[in-house]
N, C-alpha and C positions, 0 to 999 in steps of 0.2 A: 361563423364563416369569416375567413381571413377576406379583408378588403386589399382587393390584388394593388389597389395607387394607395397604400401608406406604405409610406418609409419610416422606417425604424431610425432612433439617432443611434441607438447600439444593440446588437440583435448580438447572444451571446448563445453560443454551442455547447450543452454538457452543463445539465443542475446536478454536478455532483458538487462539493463541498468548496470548488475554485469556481467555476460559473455563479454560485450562490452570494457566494463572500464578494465577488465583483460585483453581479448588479446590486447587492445592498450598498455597497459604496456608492455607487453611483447615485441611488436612492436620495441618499443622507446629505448628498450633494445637489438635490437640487431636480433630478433627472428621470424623469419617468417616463418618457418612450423606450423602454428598454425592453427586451424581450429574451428570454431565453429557448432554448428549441432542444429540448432532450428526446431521446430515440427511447429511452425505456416507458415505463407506464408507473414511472414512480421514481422520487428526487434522491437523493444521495450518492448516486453512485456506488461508487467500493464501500461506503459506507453501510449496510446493511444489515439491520435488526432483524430479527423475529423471534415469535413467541412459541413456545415449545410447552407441548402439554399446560398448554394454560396454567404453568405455573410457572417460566422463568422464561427474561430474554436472551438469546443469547445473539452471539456476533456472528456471521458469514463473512463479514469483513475484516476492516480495521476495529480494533476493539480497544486498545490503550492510548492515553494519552501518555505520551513518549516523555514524561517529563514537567511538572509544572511549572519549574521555574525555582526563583528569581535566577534570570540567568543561562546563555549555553556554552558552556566550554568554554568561557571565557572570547566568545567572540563578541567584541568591541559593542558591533549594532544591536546589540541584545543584552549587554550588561545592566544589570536590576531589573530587567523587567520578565514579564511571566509570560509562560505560554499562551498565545493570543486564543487558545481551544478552550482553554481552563478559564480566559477570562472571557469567553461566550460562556462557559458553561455555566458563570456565576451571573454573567448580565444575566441568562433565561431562565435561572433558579433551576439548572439543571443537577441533581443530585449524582455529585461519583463519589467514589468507595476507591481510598487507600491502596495500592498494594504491595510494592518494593521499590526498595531504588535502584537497586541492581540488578536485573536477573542472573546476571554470573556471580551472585556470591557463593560461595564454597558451600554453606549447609541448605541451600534453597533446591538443589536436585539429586537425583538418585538415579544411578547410569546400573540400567540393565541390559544383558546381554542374553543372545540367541541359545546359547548353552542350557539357559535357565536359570531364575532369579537374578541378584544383585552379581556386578560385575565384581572382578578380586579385586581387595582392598588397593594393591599395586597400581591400580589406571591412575587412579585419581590426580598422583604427582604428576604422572604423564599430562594429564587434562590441564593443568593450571601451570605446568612448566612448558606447554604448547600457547598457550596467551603469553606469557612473559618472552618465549624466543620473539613471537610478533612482534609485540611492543619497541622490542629491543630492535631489532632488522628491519622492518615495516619499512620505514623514512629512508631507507638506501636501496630499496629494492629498483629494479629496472621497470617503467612504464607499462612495458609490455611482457609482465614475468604475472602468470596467474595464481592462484594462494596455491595451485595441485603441485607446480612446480618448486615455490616458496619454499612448500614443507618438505621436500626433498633433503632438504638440508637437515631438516630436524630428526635427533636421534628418539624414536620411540622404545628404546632398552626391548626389551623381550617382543612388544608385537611388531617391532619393523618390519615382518616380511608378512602379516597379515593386513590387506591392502581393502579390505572390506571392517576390518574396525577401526581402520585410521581416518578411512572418510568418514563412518558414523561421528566417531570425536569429534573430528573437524567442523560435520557435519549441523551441531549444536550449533557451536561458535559462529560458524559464519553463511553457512546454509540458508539455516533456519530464519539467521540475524537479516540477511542481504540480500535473501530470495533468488541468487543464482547458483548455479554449480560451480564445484571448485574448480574445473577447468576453465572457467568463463570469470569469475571475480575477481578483478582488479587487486592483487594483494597489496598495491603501493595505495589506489584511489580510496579503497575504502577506509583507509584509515583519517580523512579526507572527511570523510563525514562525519556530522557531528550532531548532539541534540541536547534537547533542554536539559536543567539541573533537576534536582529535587523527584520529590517521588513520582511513581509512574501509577496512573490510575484508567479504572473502569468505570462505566457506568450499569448501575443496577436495572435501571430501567430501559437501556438501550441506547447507543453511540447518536441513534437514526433522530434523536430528538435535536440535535443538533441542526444536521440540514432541514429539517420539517419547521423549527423557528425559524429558521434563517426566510424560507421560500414563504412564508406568510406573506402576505400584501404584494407580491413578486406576481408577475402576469410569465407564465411559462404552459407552451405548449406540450405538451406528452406526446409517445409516438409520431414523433417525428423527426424521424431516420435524414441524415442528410446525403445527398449524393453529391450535388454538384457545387462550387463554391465560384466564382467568375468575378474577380476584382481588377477586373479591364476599365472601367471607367469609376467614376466618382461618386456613385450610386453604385453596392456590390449586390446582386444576386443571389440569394442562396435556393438551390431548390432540393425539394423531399424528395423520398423516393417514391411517393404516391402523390409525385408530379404539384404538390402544392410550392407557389415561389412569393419568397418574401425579398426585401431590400429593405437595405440599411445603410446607414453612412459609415460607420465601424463595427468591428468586428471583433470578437476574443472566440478562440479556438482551444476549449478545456477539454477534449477528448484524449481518452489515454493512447500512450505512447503504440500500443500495438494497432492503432486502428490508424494513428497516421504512418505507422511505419509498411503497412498493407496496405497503402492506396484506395482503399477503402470511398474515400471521399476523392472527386477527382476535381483541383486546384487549376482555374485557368486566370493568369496565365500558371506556368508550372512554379510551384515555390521556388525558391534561389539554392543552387544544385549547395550550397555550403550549407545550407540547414537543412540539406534534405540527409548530406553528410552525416550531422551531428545526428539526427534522429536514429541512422540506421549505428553509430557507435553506441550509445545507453542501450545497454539489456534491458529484456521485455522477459521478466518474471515468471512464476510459476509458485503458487502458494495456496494451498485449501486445508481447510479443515472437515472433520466428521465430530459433531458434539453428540455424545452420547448421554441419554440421562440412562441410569440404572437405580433398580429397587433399592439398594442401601451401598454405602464404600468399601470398598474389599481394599483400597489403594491406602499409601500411606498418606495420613491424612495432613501433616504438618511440613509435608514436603510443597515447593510451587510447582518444580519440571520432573517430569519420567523421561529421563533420555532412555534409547532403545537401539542398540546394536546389533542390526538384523542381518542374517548370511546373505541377505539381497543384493544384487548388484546397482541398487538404485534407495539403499538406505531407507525404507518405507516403514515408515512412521517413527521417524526418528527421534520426536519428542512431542510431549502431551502436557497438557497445563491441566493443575487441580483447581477445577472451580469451584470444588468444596470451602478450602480453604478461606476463601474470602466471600463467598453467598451463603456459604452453608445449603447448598443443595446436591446432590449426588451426581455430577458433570464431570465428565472427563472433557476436554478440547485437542483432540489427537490432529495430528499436525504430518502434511506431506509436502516437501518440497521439492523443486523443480522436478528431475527427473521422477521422482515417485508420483509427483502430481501429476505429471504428463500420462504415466502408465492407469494412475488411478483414476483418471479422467475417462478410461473408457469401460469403467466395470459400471456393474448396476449398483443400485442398493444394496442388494442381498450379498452380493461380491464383495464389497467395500466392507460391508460391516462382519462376516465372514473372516478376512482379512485381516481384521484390527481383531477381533476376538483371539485367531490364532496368536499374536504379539500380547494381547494381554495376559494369556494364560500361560504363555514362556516367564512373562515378567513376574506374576504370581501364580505358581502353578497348583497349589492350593487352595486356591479362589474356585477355581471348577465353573468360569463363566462361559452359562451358554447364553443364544439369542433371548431364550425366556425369563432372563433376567435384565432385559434391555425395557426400559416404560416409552420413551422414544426416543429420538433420534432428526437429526438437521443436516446434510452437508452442504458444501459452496463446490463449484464444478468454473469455475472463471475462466478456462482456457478456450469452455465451450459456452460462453455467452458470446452471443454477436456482437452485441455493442460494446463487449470492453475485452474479451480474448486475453487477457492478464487477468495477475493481481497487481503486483506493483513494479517500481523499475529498478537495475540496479548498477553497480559501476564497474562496467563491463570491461575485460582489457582491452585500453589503448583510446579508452575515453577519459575528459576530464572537463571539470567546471566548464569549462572554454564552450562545451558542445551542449548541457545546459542553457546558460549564457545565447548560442546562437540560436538553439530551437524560439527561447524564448521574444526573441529578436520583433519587433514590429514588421511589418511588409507595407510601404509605398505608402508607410505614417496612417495606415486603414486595418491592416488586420494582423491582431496581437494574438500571444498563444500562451495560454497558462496549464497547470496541471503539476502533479508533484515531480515529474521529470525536468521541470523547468527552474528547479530551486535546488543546486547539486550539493549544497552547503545537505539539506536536511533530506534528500533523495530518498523517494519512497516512504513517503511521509504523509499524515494526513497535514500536519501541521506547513509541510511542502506545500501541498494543495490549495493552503488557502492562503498562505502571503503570496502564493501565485499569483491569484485573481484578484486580491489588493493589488498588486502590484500592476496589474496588467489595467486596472480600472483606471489608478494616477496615472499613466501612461500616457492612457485617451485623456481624461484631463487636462495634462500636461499639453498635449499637442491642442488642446481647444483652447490656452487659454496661450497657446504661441498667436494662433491664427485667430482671431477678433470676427474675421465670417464666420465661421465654424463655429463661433462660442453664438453668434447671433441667431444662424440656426437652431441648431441645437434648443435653444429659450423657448423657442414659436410654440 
């Protein structure tokens, strides 16, 4: 039973991977009235493992580390050093597994189309002479010109007036990459973003080990949904929605981007109308997968991606990652974004997997896969979780850093706001997520060691 007269010196919102990473900072500093308050019934967030036919984990979430490092893109605050995920992974002796450094390199995928089998030889130039115009034009485009308009310009030789396999194309590159639709992605921003060097890897045992070390020795309540937030006075209120109220003297706000952009939580007095601005410029996502396990691989087995060029008007299932490949277990990871996710958000099971079976027997039609060669099966549904209604966020036209930057902004030196839309350098990132909530922890730090009352509090 919560003791209704303690005050918290920092009461933080959302144990997913940025609410975790800040109160251990806090921790390691010294600070242990700290509380976390998550609405789900388990820590991570968009992070999310499980275990499938008790024989493999897989991911409903994020699952790669973007990059280990030394190094991103050559940006300065990052030069020689590693992925800060990869060096959790090694403080908690978490084991990952290798897998590319690239995903767009030239022999890592195999582009199949609606006709049946492999696409003609012919796309391929198309596919990697559609990266190169980007590269090349990207830096001049106009602010508010989106990647569907961008490629207007671009000559596709023979399919130009097929307007359903120019989006699947596309639809790999930057889709899949950015989590919005091509009419909504930023074709100047995204290139804007950036991420670690070196290879990209997984974890065998699951991504979820990550936040489960982190929240160790961490005091955080479960179910406990927040409604109302009230930072009128110098003591803020938080109350649940089963009417339980805590207070705290500061505050981090790590909930994703679609639940402060739904009002969801109601802010008195109102946020400051410029960050409320910036929230509603960042896109709010759409990204799920259906992991399939099957009795043995019918798929090429030394490929990473099955791109898939479906007559849909919404590209559905436009690429699949072999997790044979690197576990050696018989796993597809078939992949629907935005609008396909939207639409497959509201089939069942039996629908969904239905679905994908049709696409996979287009892709190999000699395979002959029915349901009774499925052992089981996992999918993620994000749009229709209450507490997070995404997956991740992306760079929407006619946003940029700037609106980042403001969301993450402090309010009246009391209440800071973290989460991977708040880091635009690495947007949509787990690695996002969590220099967040470092960041948002020095923050409060900073302001306690401005003001010498606040640091004396804080001590008691």
């Amino acid at each position: 039973m919560e003791n209704p007269e303690q005050i918290y010196d920092v009461i933080i919102i959302g144990a997913g991977i940025s609410g975790l990473g800040a109160a251990n900072h806090l921790k390691e500093q010294g600070y242990e009235n700290v509380l976390i308050l998550e609405s789900q019934d388990r820590v991570g967030g968009r992070i999310y493992s499980q275990n499938l036919n008790d024989e493999v984990t897989v991911e409903l979430g994020a699952s790669w580390i973007h990059g280990i490092g030394p190094g991103a893109n050559d940006i300065p605050e990052w030069r020689d050093k590693m992925n800060p995920l990869y060096e959790l992974s090694t403080k908690y002796n978490i084991k990952t597994a290798k897998t590319f450094n690239d995903m767009y390199e030239t022999d890592q995928q195999k582009i199949f189309w609606y006709k049946g089998g492999e696409m003609p030889s012919d796309i391929y130039p198309i596919v990697y002479e559609s990266r190169s115009f980007y590269q090349q034009n990207c830096k001049e485009t106009d602010e508010e010109l989106s990647l569907h308009e961008f490629f207007k310009k671009f000559d596709f030789g023979p399919y130009q007036d097929d307007e359903k396999l120019k989006k699947s194309i596309l639809g790999f590159d930057y889709e899949s990459e950015y989590d919005g639709d091509l009419s909504q992605l930023s074709a100047r921003q995204i290139n804007n973003l950036q991420h670690f060097d070196g290879e990209e890897r997984l974890f065998p045992l699951g991504y979820s080990q990550i936040p489960n070390a982190l929240a160790k020795s961490l005091k955080i309540n479960l179910n406990s949904k927040i409604q109302k937030i009230d930072y009128t006075r110098d003591i803020i209120d938080i109350q649940t929605t089963n009417n339980i109220l805590y207070k705290t003297r500061k505050l981090i706000v790590t909930v994703p981007l679609a639940i402060l952009a739904s009002n969801v939580i109601e802010f008195t007095p109102l946020l400051p109308e410029k960050k409320i601005q910036s929230i509603n410029r960042l896109g709010v996502g759409f990204f799920d997968k259906l992991i399939i396990q099957f009795e043995e691989v019918f798929w090429d087995e030394d490929i990473d991606w099955l791109t898939y060029i479906s007559d849909s008007e919404t590209s559905d299932w436009s690429i699949s990652f072999n997790h044979y490949k690197y576990m050696k277990q018989p796993l597809l990871v078939m992949f629907n974004t935005y609008s396909s996710a939207i639409k497959f958000s509201l089939f069942n099971d039996e629908e969904l997997i239905s679905s994908a079976l049709v696409a996979l027997n287009i892709m190999y039609p000699k395979a002959k896969i029915t349901r009774e060669n499925i052992k089981a099966f996992k999918r993620s549904n994000w749009s229709t979780n209450e507490h997070i209604k995404m997956s991740y966020s992306f760079a929407k036209v006619g946003c940029s850093s700037a609106d980042s930057e403001e969301i993450a902004k402090g309010v009246d030196n009391k209440v800071w706001f973290a989460g991977e839309h708040t880091v635009f350098e690495f947007l949509g990132t787990v690695t996002a997520a969590y220099i967040s909530g470092l960041r948002a922890a020095q923050n409060i730090l900073k302001e306690i060691e401005r003001d010498p009352n606040q640091k004396l509090e804080l001590s008691q």
